[in-house]
SERO-4910 file (N, C-alpha, C, O; in steps of 0.05 Angstrom, whole numbers):
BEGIN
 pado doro    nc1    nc2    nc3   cac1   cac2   cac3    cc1    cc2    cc3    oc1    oc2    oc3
  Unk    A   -232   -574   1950   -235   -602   1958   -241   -620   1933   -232   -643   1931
  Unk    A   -249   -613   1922   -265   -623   1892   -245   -644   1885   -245   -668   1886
  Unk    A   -221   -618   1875   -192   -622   1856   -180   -639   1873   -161   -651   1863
  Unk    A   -186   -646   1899   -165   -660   1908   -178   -689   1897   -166   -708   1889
  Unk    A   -197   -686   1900   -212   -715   1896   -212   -725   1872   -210   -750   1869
  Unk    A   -214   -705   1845   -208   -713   1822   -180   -722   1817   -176   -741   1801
  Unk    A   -159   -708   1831   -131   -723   1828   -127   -751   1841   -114   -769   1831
  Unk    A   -147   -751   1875   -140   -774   1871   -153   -802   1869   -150   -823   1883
  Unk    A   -168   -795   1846   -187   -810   1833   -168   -818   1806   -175   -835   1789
  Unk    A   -150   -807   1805   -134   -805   1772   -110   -828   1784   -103   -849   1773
  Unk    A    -98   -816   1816    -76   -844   1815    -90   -861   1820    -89   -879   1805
  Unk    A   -105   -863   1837   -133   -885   1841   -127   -909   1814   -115   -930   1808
  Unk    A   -141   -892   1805   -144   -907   1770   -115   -922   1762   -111   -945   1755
  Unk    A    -93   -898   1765    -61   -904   1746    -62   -942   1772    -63   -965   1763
  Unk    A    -62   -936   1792    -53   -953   1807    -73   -984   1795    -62  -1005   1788
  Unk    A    -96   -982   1795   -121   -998   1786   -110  -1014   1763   -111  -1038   1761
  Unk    A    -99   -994   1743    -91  -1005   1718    -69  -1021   1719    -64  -1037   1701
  Unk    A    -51  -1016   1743    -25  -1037   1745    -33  -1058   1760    -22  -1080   1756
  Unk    A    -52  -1057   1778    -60  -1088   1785    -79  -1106   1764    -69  -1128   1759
  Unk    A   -103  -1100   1753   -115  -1107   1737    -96  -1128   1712    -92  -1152   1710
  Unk    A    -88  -1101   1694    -73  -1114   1671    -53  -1128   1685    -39  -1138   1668
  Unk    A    -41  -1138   1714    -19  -1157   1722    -36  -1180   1714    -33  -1197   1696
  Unk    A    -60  -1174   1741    -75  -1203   1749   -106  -1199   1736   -119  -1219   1740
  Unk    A   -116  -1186   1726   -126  -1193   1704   -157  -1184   1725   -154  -1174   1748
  Unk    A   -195  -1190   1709   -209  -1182   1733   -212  -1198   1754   -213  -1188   1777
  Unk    A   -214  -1227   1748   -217  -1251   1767   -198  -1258   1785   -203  -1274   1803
  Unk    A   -174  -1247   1781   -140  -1247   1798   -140  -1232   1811   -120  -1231   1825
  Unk    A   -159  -1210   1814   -154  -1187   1830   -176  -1183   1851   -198  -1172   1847
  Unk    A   -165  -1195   1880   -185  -1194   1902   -193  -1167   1913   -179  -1148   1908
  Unk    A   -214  -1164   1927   -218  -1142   1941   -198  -1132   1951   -191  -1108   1947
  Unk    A   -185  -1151   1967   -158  -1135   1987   -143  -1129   1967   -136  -1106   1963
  Unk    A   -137  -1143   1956   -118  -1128   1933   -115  -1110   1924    -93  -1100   1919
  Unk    A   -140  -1101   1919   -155  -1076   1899   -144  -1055   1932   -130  -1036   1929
  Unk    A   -151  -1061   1949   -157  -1035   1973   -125  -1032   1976   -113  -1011   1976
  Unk    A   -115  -1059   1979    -81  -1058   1980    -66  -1035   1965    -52  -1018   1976
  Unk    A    -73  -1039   1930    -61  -1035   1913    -64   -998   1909    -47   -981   1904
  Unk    A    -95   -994   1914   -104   -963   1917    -92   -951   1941    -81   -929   1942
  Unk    A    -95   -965   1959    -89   -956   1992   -119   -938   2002   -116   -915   2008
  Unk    A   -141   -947   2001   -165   -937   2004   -184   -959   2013   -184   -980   1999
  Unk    A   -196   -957   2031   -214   -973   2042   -238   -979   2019   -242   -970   1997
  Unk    A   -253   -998   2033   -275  -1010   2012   -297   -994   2012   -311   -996   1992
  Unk    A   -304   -979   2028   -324   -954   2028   -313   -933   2009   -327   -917   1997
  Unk    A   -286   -935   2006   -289   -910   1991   -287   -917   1968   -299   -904   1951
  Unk    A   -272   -941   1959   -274   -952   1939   -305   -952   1917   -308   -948   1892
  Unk    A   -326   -960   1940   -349   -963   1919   -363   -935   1929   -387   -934   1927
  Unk    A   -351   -911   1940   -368   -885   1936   -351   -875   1914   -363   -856   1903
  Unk    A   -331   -880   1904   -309   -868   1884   -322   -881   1859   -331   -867   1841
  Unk    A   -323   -913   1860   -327   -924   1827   -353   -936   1827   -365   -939   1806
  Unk    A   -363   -944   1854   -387   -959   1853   -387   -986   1861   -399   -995   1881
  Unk    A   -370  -1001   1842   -363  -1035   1848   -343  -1037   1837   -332  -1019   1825
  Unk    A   -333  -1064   1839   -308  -1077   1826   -309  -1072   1796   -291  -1065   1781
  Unk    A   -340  -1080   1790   -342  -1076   1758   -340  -1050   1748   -332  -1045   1725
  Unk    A   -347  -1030   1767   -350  -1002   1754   -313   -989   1760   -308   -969   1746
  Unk    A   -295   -995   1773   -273   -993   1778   -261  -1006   1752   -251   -990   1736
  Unk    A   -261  -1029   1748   -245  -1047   1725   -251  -1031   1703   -232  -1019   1692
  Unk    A   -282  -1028   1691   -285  -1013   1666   -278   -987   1663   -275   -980   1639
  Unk    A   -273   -967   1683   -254   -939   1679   -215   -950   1676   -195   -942   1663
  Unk    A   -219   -971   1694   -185   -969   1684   -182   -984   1662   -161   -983   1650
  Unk    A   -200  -1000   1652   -191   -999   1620   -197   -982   1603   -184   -974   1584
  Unk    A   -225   -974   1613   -218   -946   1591   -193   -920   1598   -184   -907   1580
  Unk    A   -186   -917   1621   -155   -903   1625   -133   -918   1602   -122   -907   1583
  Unk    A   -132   -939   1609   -107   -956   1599   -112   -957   1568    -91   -961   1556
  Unk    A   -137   -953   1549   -139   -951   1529   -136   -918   1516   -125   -909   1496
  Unk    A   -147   -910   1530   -131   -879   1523   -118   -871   1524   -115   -849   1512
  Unk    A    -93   -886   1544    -59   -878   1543    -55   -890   1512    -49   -873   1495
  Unk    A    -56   -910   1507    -46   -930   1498    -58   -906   1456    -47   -900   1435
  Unk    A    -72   -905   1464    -85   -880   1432    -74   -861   1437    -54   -861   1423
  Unk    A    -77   -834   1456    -49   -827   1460    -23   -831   1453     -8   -813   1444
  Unk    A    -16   -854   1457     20   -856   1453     21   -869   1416     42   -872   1403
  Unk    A      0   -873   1410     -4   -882   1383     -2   -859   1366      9   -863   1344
  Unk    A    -11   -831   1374    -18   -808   1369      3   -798   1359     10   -788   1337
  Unk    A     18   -805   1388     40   -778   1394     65   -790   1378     81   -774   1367
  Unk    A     69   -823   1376     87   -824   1353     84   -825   1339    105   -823   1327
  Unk    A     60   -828   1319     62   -819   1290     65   -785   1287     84   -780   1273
  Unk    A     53   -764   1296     61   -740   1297     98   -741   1304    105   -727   1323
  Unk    A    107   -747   1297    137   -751   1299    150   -753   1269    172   -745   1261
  Unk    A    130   -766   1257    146   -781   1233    131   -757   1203    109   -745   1201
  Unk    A    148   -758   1191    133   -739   1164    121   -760   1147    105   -751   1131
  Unk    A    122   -776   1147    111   -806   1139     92   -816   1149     88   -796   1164
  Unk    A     71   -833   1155     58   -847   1164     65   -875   1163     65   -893   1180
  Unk    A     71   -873   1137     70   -913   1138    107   -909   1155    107   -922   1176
  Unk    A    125   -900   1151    152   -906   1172    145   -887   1208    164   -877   1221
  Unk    A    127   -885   1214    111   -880   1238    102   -899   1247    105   -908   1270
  Unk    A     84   -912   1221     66   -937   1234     90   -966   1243     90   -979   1264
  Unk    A    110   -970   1220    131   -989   1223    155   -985   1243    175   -998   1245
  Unk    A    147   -963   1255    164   -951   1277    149   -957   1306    162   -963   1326
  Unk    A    123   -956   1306    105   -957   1319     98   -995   1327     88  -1003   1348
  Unk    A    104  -1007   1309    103  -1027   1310    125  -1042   1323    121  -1062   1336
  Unk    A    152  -1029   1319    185  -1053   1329    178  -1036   1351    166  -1053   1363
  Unk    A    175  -1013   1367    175  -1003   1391    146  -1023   1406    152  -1026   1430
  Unk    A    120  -1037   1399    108  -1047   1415    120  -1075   1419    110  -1090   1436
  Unk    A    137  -1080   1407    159  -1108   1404    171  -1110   1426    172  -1126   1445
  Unk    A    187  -1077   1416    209  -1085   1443    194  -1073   1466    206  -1077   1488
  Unk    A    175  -1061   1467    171  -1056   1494    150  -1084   1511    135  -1085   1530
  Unk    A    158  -1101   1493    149  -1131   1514    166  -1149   1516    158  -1172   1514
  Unk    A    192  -1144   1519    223  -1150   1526    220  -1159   1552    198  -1157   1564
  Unk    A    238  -1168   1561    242  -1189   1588    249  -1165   1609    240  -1162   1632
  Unk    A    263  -1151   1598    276  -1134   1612    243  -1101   1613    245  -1078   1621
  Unk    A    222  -1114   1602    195  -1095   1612    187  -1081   1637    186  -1093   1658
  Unk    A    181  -1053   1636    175  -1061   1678    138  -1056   1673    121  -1045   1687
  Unk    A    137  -1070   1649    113  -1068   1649     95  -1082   1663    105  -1104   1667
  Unk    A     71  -1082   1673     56  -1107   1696     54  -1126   1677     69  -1146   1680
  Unk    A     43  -1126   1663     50  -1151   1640     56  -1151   1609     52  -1131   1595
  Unk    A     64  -1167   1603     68  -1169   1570     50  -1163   1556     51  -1144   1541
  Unk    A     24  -1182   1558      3  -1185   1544    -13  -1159   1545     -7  -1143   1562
  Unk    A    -37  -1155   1522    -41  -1124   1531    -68  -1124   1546    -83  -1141   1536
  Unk    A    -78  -1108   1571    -99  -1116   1584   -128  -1107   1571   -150  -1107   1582
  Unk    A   -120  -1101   1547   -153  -1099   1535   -162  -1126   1525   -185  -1134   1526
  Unk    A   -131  -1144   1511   -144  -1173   1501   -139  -1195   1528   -146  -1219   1527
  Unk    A   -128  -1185   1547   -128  -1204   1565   -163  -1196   1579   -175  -1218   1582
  Unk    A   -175  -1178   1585   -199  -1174   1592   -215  -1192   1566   -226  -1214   1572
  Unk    A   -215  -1184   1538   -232  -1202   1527   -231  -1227   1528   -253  -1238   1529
  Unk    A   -206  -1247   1528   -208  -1269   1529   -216  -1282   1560   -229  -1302   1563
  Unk    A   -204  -1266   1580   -218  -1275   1607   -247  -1270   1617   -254  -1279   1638
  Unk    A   -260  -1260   1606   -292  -1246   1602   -302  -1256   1581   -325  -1249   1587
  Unk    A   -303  -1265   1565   -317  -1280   1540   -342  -1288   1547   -364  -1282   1539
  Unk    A   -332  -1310   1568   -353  -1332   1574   -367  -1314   1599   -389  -1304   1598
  Unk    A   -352  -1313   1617   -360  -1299   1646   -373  -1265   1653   -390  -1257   1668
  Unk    A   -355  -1252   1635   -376  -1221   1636   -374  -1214   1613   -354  -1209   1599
  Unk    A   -401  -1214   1607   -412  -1202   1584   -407  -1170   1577   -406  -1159   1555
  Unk    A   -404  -1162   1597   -407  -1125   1597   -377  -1114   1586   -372  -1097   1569
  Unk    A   -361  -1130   1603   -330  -1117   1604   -315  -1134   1575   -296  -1124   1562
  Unk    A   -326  -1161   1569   -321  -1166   1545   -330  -1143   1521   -315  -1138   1502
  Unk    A   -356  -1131   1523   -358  -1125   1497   -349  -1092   1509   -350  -1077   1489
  Unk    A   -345  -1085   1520   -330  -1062   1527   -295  -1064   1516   -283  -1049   1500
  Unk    A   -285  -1084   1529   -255  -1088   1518   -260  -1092   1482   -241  -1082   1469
  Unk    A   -285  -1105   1462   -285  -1116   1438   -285  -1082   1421   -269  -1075   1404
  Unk    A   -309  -1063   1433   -303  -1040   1435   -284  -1024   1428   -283  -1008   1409
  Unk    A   -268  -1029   1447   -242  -1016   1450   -218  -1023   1424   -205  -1008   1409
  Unk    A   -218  -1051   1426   -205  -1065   1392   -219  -1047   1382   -214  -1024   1390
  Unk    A   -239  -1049   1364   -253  -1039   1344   -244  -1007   1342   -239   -999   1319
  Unk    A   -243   -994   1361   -235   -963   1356   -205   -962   1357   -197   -939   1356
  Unk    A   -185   -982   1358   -160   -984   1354   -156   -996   1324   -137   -992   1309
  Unk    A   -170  -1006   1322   -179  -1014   1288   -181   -990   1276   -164   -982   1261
  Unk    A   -201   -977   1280   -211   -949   1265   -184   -936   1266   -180   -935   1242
  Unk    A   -169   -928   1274   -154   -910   1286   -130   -919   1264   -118   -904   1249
  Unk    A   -128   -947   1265   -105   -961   1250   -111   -947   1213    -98   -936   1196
  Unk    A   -136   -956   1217   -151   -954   1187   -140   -928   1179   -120   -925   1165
  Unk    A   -159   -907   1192   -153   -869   1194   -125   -862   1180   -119   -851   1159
  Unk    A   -107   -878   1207    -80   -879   1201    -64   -887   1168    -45   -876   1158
  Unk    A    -76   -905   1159    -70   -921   1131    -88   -913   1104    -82   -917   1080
  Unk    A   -121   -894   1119   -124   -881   1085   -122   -856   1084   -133   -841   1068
  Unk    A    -99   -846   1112    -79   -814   1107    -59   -824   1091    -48   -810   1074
  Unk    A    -56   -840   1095    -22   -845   1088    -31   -859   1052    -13   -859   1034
  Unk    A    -58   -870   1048    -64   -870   1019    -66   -851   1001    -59   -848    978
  Unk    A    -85   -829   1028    -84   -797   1018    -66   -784    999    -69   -770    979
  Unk    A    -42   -796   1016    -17   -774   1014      3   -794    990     27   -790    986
  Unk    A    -10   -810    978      3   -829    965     27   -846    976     43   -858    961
  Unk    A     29   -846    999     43   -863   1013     42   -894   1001     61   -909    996
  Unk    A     17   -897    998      7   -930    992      1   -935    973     -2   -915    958
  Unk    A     -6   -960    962     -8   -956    932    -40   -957    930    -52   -958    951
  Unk    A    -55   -956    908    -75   -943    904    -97   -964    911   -119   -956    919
  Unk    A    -90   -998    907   -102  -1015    914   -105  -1026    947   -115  -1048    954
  Unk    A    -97  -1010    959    -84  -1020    991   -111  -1021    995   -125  -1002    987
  Unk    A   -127  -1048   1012   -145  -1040   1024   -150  -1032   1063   -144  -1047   1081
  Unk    A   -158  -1010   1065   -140   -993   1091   -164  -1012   1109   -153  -1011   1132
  Unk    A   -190  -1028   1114   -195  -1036   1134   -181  -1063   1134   -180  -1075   1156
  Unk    A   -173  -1072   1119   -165  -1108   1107   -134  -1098   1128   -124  -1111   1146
  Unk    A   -129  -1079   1119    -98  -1080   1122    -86  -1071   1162    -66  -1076   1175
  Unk    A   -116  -1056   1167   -118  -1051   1190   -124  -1071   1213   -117  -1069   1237
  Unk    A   -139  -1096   1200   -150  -1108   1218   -121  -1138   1225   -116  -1151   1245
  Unk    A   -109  -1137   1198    -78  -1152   1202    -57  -1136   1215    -39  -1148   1227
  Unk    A    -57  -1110   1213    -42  -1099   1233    -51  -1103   1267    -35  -1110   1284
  Unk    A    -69  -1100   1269    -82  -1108   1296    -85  -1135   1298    -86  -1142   1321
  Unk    A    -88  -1152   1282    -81  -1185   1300    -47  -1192   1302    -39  -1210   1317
  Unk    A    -30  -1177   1286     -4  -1178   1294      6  -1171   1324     23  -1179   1340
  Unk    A    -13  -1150   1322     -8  -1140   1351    -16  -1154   1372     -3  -1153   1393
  Unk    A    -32  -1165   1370    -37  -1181   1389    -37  -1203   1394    -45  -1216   1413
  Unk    A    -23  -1212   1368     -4  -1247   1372     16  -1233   1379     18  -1232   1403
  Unk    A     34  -1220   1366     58  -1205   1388     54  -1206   1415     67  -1224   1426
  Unk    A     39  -1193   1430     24  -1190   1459     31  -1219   1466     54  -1223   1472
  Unk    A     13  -1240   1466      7  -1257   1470     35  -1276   1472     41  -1292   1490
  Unk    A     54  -1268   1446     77  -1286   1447     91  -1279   1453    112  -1286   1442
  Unk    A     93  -1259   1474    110  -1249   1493    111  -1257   1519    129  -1255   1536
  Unk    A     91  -1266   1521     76  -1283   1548    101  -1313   1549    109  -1327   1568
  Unk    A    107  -1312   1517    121  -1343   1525    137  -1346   1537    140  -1367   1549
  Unk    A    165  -1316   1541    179  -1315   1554    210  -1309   1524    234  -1315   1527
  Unk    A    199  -1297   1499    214  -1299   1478    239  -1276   1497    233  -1262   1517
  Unk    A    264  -1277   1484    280  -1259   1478    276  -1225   1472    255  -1221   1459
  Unk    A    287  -1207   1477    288  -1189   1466    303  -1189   1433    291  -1175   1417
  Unk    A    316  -1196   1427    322  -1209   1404    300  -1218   1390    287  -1204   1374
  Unk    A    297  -1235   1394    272  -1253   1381    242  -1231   1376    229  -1231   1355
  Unk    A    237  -1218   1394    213  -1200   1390    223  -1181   1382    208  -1162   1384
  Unk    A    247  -1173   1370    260  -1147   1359    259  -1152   1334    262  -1136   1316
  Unk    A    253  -1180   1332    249  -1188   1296    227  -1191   1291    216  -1181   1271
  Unk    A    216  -1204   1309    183  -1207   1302    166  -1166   1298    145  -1156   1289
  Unk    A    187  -1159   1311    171  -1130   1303    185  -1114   1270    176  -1099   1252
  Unk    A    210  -1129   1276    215  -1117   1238    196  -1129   1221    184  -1113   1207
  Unk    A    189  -1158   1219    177  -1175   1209    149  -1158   1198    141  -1155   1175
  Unk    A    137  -1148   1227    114  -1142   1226    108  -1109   1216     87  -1096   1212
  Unk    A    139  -1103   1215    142  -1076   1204    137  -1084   1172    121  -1072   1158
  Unk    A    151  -1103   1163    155  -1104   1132    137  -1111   1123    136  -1104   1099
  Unk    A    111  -1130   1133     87  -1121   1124     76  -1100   1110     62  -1105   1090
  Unk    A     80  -1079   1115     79  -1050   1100     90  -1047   1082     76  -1037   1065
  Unk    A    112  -1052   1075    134  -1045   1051    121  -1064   1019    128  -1059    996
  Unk    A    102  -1085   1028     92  -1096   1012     61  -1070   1001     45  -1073    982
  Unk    A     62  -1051   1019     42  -1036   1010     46  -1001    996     31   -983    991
  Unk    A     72  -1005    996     86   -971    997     88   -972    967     95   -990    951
  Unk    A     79   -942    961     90   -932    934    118   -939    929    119   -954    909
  Unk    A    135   -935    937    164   -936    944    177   -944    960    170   -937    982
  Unk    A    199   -959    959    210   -984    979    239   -964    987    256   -972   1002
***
C-alpha cells in the first residue's frame, strides 16, 4: 500500500508542477489544484498539508529535474565549456512558440518575482534554489578551469552569476512572444559569452 501511495504522490507532484509553473501560486485556485491532481481536498492536505506545503515540493520537484537535465547534458560533452554553450542554445530553443511547455518563463523566477512582496517563505525558498543553480554553474566553470578549458583569470562565481541572469532574461523574453529564430540567436549570443573565456577559440 505504501508504494502505491508514494507513486502517487510523485504524479501528484509531476501534475502540481504543470499547473503552478502555468498559473503561477496566486493563479492557482483550490479547484484547480483538486481539478488538475484529480484528488479531493482532504486528501490533498493529508498528502502535502496546505496549498503552501504542496507548491514548495513542486518546486523543489521542478528544480531537481531541471539540475538533473543540467547534469545529464554536460556528461555528454568531453568539454565543459561546449556542454555549457550547448546547454545554453538548447534552454533557448526550448522556449520556442512551438514549446509544449506550461510556460516559457521558468517557475522558480516566476515564484520569486510573484512572492517577493506577498510570501516570504516560498520567495526565499525559490532565491535558494537560484543560488544552488549558481553553485552548480560555478562547480561547472572551475572544472572546466581545472582542466584548462578557461583561461587562468576567468572569474568562475563573476562568470556564473552572468550566466544565470542570461538565463533568466532569456526566460522572461520569451514571455514576449519572440520567434524561434530570434531565441535561437539569443542563445548563440549567450553561448559566445564563453568563447571570450576559452583557452582556445
Amino acid at each position: 500500500m505504501a508504494r502505491h501511495a508514494r507513486y502517487d504522490r510523485k504524479v501528484a507532484l509531476e501534475k502540481a508542477v504543470g499547473l503552478f509553473w502555468e498559473k503561477g501560486y496566486h493563479g492557482s485556485s483550490m479547484k484547480q489544484i483538486e481539478h488538475a491532481l484529480d484528488m479531493r481536498p482532504g486528501s490533498i492536505y493529508a498528502t502535502f498539508g496546505s496549498k503552501d506545503g504542496l507548491f514548495s515540493e513542486a518546486l523543489a520537484s521542478y528544480a531537481e529535474r531541471g539540475g538533473r537535465e543540467m547534469a545529464a547534458h554536460l556528461e555528454q560533452y568531453d568539454s565543459i565549456v561546449d556542454g555549457l554553450q550547448d546547454y545554453l542554445r538548447t534552454i533557448a530553443t526550448s522556449c520556442g512558440p512551438d514549446t509544449e511547455a506550461p510556460s516559457r518563463a521558468c517557475m522558480i523566477v516566476k515564484t520569486l518575482l510573484e512572492s517577493s512582496n506577498t510570501h516570504s517563505e516560498l520567495a526565499a525558498q525559490a532565491n535558494s534554489i537560484l543560488a544552488a543553480i549558481e553553485h552548480a554553474l560555478k562547480s561547472a566553470l572551475e572544472q572546466a578551469k581545472g582542466r584548462g578549458e578557461l583561461i587562468a583569470t576567468a572569474d568562475c562565481s563573476r562568470l556564473a552569476r552572468l550566466l544565470q541572469a542570461q538565463i533568466m532574461a532569456l526566460r522572461a523574453m520569451a514571455e514576449r512572444g519572440l520567434t524561434s529564430e530570434q531565441l535561437q540567436a539569443l542563445g548563440d549570443d549567450m553561448a559566445a559569452i564563453l568563447n571570450g573565456y576559452r583557452t582556445h577559440h
